[in-house]
mmCIF file of the N, C-alpha and C atoms, coordinates in Angstrom:
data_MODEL
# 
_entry.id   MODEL 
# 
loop_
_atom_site.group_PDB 
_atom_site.id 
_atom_site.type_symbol 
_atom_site.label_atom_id 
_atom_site.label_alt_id 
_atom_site.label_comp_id 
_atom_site.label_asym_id 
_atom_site.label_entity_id 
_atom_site.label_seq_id 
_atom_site.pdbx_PDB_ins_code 
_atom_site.Cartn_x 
_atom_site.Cartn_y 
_atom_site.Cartn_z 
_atom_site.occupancy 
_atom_site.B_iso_or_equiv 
_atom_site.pdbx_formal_charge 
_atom_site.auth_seq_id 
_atom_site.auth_comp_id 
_atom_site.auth_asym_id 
_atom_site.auth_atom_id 
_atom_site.pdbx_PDB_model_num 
ATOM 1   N N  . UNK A 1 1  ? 129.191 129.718 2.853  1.00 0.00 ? 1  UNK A N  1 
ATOM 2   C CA . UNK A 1 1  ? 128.161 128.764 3.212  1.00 0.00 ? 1  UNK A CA 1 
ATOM 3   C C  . UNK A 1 1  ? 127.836 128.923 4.687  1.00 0.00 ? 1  UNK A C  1 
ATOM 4   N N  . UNK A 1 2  ? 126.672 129.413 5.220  1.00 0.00 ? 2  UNK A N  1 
ATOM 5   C CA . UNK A 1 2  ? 126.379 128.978 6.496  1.00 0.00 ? 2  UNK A CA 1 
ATOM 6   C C  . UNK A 1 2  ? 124.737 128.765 6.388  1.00 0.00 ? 2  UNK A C  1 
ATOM 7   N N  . UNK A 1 3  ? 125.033 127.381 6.981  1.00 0.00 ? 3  UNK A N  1 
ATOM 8   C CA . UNK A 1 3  ? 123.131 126.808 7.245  1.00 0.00 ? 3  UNK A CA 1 
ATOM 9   C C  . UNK A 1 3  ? 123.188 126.265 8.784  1.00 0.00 ? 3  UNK A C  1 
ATOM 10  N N  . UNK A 1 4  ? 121.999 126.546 9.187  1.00 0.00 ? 4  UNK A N  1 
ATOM 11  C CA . UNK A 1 4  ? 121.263 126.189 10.710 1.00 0.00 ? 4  UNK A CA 1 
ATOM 12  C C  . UNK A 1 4  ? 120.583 124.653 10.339 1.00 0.00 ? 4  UNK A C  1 
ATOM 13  N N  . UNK A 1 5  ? 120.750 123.633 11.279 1.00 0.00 ? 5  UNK A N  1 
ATOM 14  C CA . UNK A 1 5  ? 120.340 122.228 11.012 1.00 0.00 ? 5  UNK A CA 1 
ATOM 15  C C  . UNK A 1 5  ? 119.709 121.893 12.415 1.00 0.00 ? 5  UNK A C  1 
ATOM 16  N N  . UNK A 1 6  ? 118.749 121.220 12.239 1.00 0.00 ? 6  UNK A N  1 
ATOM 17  C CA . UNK A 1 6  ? 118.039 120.412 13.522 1.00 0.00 ? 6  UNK A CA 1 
ATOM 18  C C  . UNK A 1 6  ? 118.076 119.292 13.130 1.00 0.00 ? 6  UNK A C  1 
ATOM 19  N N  . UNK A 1 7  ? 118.184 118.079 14.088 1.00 0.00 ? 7  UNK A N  1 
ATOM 20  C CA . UNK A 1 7  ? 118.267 117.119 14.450 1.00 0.00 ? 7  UNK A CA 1 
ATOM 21  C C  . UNK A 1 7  ? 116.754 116.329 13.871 1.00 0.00 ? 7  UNK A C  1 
ATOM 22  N N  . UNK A 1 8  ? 116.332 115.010 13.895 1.00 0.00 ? 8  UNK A N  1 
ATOM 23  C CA . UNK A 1 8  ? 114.722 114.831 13.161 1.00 0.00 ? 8  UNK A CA 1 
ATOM 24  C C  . UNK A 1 8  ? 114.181 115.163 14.329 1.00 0.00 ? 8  UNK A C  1 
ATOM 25  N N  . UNK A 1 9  ? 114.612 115.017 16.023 1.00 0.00 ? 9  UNK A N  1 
ATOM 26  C CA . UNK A 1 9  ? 113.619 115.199 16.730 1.00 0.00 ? 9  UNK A CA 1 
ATOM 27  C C  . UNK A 1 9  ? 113.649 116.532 17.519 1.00 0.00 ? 9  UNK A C  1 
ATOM 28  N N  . UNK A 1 10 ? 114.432 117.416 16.693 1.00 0.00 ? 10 UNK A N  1 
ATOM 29  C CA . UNK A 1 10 ? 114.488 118.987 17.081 1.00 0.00 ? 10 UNK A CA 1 
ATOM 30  C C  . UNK A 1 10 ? 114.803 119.073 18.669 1.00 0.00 ? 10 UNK A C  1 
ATOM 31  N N  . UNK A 1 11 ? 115.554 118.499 18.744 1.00 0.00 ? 11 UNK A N  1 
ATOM 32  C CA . UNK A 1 11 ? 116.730 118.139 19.873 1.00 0.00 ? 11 UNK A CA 1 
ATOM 33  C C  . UNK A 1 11 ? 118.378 118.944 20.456 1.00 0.00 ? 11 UNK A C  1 
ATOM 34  N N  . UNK A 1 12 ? 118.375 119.089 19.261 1.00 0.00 ? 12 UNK A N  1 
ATOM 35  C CA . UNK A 1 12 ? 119.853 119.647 19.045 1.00 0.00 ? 12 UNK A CA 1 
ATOM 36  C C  . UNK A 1 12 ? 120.002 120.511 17.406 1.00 0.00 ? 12 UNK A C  1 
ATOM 37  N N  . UNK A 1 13 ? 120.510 121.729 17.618 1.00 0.00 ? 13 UNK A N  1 
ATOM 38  C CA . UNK A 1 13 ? 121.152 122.495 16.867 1.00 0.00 ? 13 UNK A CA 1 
ATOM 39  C C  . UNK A 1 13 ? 122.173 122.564 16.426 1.00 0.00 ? 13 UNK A C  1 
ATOM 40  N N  . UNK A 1 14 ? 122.551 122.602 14.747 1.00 0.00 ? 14 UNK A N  1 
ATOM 41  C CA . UNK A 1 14 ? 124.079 122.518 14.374 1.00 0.00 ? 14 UNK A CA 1 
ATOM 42  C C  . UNK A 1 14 ? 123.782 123.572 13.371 1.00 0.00 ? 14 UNK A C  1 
ATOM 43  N N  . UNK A 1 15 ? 125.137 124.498 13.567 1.00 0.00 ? 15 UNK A N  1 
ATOM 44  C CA . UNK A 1 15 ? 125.238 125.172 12.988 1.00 0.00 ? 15 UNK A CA 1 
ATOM 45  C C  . UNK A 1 15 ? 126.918 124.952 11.969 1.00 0.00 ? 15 UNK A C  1 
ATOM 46  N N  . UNK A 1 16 ? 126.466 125.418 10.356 1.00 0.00 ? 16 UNK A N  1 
ATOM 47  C CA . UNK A 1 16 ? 127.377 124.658 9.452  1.00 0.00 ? 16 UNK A CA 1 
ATOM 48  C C  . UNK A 1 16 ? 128.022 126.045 8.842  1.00 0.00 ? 16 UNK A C  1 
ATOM 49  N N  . UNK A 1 17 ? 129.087 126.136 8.831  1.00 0.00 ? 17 UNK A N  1 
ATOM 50  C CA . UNK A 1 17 ? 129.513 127.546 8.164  1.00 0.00 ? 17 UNK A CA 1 
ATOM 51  C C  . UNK A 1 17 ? 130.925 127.790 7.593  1.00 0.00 ? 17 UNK A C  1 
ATOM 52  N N  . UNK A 1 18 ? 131.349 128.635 6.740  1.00 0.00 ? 18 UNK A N  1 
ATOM 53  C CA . UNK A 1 18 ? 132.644 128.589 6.228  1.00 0.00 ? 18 UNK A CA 1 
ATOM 54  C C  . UNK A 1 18 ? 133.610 129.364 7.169  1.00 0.00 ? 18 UNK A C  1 
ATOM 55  N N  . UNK A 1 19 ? 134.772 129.514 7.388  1.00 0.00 ? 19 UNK A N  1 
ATOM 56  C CA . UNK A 1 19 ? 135.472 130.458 8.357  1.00 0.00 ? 19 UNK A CA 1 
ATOM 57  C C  . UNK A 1 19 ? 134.589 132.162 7.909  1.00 0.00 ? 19 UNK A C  1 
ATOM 58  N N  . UNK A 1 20 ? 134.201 132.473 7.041  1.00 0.00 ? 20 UNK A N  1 
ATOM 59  C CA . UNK A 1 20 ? 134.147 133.792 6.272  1.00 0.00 ? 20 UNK A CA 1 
ATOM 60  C C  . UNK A 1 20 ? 132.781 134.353 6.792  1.00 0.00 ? 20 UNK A C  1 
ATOM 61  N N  . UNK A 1 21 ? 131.906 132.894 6.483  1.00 0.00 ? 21 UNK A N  1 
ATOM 62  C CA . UNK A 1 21 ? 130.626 133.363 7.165  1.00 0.00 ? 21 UNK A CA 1 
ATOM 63  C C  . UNK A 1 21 ? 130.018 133.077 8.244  1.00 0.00 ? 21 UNK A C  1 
ATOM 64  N N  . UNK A 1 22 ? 131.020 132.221 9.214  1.00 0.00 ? 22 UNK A N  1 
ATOM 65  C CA . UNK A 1 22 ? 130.999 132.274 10.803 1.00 0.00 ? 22 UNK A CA 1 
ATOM 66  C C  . UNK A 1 22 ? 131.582 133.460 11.690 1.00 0.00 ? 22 UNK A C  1 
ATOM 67  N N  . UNK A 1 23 ? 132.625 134.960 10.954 1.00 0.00 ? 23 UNK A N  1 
ATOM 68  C CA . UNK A 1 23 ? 133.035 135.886 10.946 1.00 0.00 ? 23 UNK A CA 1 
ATOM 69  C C  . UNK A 1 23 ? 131.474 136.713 11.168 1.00 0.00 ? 23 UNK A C  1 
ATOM 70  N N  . UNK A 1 24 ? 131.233 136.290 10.039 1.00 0.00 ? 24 UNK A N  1 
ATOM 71  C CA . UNK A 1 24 ? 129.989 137.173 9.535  1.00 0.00 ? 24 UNK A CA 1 
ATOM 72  C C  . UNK A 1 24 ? 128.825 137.186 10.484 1.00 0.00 ? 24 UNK A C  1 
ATOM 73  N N  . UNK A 1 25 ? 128.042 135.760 10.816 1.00 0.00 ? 25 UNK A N  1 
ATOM 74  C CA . UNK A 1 25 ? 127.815 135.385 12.080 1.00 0.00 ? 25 UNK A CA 1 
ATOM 75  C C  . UNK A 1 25 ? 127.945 136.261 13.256 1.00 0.00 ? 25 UNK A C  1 
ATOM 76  N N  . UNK A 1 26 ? 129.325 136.148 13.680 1.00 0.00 ? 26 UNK A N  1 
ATOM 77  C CA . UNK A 1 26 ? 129.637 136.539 14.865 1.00 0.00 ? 26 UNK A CA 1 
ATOM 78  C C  . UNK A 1 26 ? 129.167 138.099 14.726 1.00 0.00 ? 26 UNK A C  1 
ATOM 79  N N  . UNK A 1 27 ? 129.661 138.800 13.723 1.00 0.00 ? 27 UNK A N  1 
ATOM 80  C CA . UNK A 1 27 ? 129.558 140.165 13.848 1.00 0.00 ? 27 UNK A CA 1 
ATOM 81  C C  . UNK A 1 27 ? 128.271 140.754 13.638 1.00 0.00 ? 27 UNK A C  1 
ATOM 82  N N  . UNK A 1 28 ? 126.961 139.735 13.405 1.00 0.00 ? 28 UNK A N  1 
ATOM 83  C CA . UNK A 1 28 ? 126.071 140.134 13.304 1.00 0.00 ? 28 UNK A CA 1 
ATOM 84  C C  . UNK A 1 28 ? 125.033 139.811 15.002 1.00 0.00 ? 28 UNK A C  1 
ATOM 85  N N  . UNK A 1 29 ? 125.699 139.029 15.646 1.00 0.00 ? 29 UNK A N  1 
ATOM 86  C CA . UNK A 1 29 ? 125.249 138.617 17.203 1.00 0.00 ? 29 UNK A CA 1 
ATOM 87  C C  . UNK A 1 29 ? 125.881 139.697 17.437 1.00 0.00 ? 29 UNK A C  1 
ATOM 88  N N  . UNK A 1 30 ? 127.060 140.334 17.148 1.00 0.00 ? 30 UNK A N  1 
ATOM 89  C CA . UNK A 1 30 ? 127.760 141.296 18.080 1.00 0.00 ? 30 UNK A CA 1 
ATOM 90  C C  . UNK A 1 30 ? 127.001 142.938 18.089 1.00 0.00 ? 30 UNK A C  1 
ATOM 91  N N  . UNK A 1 31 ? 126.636 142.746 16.886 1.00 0.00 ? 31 UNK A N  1 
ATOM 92  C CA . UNK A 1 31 ? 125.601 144.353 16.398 1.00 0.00 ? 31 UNK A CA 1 
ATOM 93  C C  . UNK A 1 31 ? 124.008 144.089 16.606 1.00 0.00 ? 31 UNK A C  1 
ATOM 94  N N  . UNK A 1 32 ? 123.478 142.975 16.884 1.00 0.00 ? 32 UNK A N  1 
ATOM 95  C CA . UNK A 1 32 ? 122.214 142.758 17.862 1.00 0.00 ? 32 UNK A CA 1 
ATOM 96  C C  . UNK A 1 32 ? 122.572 143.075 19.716 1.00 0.00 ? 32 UNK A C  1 
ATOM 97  N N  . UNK A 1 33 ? 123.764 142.503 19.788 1.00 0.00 ? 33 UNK A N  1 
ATOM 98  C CA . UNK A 1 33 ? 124.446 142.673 21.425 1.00 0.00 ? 33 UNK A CA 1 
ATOM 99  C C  . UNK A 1 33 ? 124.527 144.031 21.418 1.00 0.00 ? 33 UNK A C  1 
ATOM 100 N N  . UNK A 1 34 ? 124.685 144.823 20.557 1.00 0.00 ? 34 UNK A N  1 
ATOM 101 C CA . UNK A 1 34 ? 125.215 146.494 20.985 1.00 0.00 ? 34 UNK A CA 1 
ATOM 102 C C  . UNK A 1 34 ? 123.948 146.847 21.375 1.00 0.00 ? 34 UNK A C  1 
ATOM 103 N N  . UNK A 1 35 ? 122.865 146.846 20.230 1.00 0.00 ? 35 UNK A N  1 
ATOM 104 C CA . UNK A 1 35 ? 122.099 147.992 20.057 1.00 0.00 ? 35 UNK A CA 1 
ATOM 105 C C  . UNK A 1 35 ? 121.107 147.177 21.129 1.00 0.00 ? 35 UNK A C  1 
ATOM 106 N N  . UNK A 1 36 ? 121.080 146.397 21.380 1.00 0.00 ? 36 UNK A N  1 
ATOM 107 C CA . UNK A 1 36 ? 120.164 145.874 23.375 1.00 0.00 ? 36 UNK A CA 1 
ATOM 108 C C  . UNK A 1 36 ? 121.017 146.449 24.246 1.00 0.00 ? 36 UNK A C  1 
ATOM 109 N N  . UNK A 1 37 ? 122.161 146.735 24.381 1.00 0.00 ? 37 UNK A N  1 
ATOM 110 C CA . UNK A 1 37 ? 123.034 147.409 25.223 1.00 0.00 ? 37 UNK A CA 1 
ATOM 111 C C  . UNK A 1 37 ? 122.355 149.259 25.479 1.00 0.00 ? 37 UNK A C  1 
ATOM 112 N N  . UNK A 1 38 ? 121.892 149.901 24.129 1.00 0.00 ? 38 UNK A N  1 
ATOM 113 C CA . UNK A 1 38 ? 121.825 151.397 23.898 1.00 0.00 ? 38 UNK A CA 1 
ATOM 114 C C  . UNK A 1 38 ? 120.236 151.401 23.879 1.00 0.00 ? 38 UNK A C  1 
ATOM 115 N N  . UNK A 1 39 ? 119.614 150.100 22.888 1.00 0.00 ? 39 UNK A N  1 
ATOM 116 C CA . UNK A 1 39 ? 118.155 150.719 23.019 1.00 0.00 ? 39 UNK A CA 1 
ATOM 117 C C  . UNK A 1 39 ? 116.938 149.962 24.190 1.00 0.00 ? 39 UNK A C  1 
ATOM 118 N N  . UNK A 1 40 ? 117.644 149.183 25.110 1.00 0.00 ? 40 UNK A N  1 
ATOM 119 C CA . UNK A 1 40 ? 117.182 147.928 25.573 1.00 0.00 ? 40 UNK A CA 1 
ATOM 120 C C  . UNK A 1 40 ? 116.971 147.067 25.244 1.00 0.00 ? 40 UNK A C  1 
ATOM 121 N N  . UNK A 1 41 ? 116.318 146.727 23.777 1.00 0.00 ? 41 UNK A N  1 
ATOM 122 C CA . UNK A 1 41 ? 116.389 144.642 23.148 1.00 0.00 ? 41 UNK A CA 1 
ATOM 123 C C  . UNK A 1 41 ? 116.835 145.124 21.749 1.00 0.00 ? 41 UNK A C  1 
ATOM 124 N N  . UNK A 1 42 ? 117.118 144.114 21.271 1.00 0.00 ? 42 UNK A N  1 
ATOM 125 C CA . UNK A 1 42 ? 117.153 144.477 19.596 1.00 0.00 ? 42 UNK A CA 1 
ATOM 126 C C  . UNK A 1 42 ? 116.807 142.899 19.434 1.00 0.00 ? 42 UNK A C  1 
ATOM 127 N N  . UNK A 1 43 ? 116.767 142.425 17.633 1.00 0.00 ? 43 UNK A N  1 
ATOM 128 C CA . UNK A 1 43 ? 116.743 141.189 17.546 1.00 0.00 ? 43 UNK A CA 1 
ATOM 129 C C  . UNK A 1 43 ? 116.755 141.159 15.794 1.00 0.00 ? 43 UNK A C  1 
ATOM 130 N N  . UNK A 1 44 ? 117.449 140.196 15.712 1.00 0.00 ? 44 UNK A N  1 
ATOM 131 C CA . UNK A 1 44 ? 117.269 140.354 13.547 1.00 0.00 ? 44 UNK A CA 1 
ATOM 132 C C  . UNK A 1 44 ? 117.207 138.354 13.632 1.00 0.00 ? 44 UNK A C  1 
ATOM 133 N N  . UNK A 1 45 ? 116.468 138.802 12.001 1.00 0.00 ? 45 UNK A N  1 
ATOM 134 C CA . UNK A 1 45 ? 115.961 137.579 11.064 1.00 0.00 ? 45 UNK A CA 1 
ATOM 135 C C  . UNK A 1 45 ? 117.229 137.424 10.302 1.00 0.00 ? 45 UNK A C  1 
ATOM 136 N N  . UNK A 1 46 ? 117.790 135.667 10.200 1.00 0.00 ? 46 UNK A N  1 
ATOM 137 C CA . UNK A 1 46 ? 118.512 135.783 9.226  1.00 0.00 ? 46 UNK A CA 1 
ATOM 138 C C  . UNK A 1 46 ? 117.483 134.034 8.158  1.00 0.00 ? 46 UNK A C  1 
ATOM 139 N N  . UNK A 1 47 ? 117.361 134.520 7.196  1.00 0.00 ? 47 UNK A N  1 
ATOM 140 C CA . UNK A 1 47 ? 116.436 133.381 6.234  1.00 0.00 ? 47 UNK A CA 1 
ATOM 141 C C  . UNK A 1 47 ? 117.303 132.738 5.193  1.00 0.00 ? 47 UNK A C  1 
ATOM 142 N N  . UNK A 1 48 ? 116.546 131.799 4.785  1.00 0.00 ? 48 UNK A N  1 
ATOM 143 C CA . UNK A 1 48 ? 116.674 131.057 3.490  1.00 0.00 ? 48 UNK A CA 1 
ATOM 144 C C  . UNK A 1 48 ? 116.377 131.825 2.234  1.00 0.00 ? 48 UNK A C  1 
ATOM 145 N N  . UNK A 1 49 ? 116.679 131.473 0.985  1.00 0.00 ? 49 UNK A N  1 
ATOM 146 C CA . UNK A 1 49 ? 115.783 132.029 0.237  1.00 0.00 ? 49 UNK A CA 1 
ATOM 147 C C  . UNK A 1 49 ? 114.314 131.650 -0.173 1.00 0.00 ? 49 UNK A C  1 
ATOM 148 N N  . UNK A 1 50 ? 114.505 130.351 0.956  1.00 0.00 ? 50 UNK A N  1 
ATOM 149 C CA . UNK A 1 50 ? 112.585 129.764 0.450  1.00 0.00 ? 50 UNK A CA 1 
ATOM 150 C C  . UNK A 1 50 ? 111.658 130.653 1.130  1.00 0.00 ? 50 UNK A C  1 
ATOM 151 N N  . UNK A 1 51 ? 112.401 131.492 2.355  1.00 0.00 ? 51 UNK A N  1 
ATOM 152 C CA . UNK A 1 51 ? 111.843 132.385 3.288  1.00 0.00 ? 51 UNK A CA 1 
ATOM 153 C C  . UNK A 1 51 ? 112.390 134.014 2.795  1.00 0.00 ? 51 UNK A C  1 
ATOM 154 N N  . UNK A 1 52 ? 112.347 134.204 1.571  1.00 0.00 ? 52 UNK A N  1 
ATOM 155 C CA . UNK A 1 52 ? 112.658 135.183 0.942  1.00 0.00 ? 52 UNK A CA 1 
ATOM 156 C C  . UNK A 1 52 ? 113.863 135.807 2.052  1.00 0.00 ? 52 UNK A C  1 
ATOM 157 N N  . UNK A 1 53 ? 115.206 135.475 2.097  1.00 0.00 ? 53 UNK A N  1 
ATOM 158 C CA . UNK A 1 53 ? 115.925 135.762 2.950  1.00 0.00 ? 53 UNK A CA 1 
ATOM 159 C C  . UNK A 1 53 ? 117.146 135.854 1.880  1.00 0.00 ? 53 UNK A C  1 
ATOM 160 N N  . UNK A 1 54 ? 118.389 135.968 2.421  1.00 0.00 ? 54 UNK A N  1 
ATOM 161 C CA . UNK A 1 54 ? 119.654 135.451 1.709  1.00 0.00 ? 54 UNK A CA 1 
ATOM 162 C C  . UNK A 1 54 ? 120.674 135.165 2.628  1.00 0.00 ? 54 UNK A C  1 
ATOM 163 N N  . UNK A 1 55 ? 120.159 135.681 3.840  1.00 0.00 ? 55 UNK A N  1 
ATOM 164 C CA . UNK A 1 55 ? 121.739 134.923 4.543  1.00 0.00 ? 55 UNK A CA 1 
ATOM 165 C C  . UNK A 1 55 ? 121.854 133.542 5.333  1.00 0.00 ? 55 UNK A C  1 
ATOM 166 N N  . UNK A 1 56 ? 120.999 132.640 4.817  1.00 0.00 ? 56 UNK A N  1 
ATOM 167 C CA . UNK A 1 56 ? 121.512 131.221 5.360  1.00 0.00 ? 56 UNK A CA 1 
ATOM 168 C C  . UNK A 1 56 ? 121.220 130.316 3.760  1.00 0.00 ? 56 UNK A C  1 
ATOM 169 N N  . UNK A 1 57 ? 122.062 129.709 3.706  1.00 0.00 ? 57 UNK A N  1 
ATOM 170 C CA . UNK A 1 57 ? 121.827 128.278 3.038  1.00 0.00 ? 57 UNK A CA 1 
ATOM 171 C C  . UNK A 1 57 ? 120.988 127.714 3.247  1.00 0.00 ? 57 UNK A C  1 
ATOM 172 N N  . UNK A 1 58 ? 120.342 126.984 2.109  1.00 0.00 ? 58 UNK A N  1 
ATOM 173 C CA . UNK A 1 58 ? 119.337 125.958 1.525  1.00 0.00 ? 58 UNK A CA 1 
ATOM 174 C C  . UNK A 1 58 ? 120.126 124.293 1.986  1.00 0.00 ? 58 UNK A C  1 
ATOM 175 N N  . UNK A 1 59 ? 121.078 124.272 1.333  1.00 0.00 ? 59 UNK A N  1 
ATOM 176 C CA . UNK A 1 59 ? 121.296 122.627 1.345  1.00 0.00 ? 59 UNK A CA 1 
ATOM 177 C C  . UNK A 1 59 ? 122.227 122.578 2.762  1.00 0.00 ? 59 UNK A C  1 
ATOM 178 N N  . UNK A 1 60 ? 121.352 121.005 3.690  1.00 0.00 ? 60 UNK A N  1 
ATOM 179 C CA . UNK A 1 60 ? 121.874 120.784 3.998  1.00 0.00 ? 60 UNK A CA 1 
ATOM 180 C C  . UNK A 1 60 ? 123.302 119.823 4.459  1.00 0.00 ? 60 UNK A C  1 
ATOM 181 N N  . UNK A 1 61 ? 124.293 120.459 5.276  1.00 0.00 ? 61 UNK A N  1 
ATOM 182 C CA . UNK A 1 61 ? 125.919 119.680 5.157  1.00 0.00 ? 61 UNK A CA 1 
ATOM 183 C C  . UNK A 1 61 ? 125.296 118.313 6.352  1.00 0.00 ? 61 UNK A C  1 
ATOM 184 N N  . UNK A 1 62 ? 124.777 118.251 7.054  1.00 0.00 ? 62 UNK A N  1 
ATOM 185 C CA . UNK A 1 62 ? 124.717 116.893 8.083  1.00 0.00 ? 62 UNK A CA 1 
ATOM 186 C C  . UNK A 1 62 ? 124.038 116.329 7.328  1.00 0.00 ? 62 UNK A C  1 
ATOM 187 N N  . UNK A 1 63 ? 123.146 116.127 5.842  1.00 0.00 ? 63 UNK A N  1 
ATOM 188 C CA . UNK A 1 63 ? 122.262 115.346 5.423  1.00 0.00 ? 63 UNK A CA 1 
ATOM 189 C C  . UNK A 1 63 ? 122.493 113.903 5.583  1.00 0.00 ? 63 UNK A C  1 
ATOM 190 N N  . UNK A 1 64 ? 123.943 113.630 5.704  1.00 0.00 ? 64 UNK A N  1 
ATOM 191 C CA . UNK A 1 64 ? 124.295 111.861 5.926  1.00 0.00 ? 64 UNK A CA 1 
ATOM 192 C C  . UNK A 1 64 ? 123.099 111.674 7.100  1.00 0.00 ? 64 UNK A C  1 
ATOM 193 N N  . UNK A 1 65 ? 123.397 112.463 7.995  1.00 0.00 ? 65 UNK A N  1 
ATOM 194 C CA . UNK A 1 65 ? 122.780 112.559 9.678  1.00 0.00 ? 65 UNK A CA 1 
ATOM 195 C C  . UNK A 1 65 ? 121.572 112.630 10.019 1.00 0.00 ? 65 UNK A C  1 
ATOM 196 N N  . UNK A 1 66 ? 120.723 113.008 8.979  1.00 0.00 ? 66 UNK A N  1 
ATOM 197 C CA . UNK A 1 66 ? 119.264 112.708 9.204  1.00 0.00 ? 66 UNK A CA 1 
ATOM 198 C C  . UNK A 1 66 ? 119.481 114.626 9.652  1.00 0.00 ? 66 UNK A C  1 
ATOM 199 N N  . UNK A 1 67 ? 120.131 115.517 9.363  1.00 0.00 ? 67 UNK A N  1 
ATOM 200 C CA . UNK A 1 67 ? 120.225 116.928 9.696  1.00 0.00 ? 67 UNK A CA 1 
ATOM 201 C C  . UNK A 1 67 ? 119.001 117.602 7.797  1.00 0.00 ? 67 UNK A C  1 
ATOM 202 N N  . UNK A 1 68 ? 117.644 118.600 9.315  1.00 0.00 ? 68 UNK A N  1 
ATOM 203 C CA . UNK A 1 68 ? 117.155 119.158 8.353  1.00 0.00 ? 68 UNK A CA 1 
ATOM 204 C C  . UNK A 1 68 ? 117.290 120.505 8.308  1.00 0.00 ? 68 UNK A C  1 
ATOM 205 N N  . UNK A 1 69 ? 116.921 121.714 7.221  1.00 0.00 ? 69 UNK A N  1 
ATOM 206 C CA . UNK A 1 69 ? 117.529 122.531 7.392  1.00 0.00 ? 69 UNK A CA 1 
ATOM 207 C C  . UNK A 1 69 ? 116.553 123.480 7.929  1.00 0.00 ? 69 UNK A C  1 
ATOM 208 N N  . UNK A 1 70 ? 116.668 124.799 9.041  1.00 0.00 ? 70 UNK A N  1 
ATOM 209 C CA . UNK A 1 70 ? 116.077 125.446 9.340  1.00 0.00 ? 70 UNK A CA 1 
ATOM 210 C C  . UNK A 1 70 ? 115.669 126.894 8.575  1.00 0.00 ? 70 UNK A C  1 
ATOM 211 N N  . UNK A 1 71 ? 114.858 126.963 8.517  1.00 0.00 ? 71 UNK A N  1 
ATOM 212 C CA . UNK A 1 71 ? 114.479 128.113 7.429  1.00 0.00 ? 71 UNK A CA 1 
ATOM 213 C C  . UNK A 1 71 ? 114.906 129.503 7.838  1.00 0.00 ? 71 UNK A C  1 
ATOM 214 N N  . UNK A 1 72 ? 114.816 129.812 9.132  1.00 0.00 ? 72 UNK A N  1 
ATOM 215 C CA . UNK A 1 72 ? 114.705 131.002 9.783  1.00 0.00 ? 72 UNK A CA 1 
ATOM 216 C C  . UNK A 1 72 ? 115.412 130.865 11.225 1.00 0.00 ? 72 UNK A C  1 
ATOM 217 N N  . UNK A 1 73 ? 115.998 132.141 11.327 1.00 0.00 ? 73 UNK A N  1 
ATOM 218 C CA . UNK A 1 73 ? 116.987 131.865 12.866 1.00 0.00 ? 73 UNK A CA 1 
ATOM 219 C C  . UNK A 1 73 ? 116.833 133.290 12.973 1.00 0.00 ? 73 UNK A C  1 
ATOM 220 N N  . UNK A 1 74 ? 116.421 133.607 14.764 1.00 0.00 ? 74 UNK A N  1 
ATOM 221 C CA . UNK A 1 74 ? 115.797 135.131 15.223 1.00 0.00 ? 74 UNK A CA 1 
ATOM 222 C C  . UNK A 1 74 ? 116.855 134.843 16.471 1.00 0.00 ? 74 UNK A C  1 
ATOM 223 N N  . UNK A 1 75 ? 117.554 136.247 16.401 1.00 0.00 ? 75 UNK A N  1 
ATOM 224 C CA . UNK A 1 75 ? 118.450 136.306 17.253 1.00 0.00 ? 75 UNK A CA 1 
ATOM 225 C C  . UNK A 1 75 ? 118.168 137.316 18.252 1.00 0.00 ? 75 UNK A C  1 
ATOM 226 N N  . UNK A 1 76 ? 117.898 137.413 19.273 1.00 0.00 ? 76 UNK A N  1 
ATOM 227 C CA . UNK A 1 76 ? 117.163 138.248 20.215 1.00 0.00 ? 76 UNK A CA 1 
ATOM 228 C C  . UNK A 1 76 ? 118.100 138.557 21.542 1.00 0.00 ? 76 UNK A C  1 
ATOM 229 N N  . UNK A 1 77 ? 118.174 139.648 21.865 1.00 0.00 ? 77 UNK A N  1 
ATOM 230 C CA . UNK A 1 77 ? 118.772 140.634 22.760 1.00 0.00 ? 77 UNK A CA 1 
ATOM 231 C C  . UNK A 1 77 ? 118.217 141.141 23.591 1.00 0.00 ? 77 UNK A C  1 
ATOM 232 N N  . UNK A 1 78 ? 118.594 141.242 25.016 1.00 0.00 ? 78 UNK A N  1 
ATOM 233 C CA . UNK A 1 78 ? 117.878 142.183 25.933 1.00 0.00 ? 78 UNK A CA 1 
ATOM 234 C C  . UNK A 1 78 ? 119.380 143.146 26.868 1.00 0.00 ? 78 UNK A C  1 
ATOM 235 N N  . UNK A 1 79 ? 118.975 143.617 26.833 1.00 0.00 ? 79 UNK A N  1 
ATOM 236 C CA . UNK A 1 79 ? 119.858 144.737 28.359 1.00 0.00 ? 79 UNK A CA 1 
ATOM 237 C C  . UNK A 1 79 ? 119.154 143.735 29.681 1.00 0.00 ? 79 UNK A C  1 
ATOM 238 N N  . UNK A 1 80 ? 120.894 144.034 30.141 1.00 0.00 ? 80 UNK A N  1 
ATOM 239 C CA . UNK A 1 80 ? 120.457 143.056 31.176 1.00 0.00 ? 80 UNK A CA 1 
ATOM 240 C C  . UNK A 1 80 ? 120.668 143.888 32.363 1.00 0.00 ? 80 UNK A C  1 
ATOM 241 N N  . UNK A 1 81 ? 119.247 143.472 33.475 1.00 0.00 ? 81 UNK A N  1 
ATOM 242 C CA . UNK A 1 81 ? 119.106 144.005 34.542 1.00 0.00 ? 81 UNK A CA 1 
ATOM 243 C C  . UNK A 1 81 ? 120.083 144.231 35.199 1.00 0.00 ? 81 UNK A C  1 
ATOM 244 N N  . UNK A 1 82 ? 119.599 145.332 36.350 1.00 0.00 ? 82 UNK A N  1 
ATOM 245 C CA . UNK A 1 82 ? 121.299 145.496 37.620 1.00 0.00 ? 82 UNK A CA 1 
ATOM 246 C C  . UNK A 1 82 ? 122.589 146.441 36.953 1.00 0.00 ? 82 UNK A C  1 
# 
């Protein structure tokens, strides 16, 4: 399970995930971090399936909280100057 949640007044970001696919997560920031390191930026889509995607969850876990779920999360990289 991992889903991206905003707040109602898109304020704050929560991110909801199992140990397995916060692993997964990480190693996918870490292989956007390389290839901005070798090609200068990189950046990947991770979606819903309402956004023809598969790697985030539909339902959201803060729903007590007034938490809605974000469809799409773009993770973006640059090489950094100096």
């Amino acid at each position: 399970m991992l889903t991206v949640e905003k707040d109602n007044e898109c304020e704050e970001i929560f991110i909801h995930g199992s140990p397995d696919k916060l692993r997964w997560l990480a190693s996918r920031i870490t292989a956007v971090a390389e290839e901005a390191e070798s090609q200068g930026q990189a950046h990947d889509h991770l979606m819903t399936e309402e956004w023809a995607g598969s790697e985030l969850d539909s339902d959201a876990q803060g729903s007590n909280e007034g938490h809605e779920i974000v469809n799409k999360l773009t993770i973006y990289a640059w090489r950094a100057n100096g």
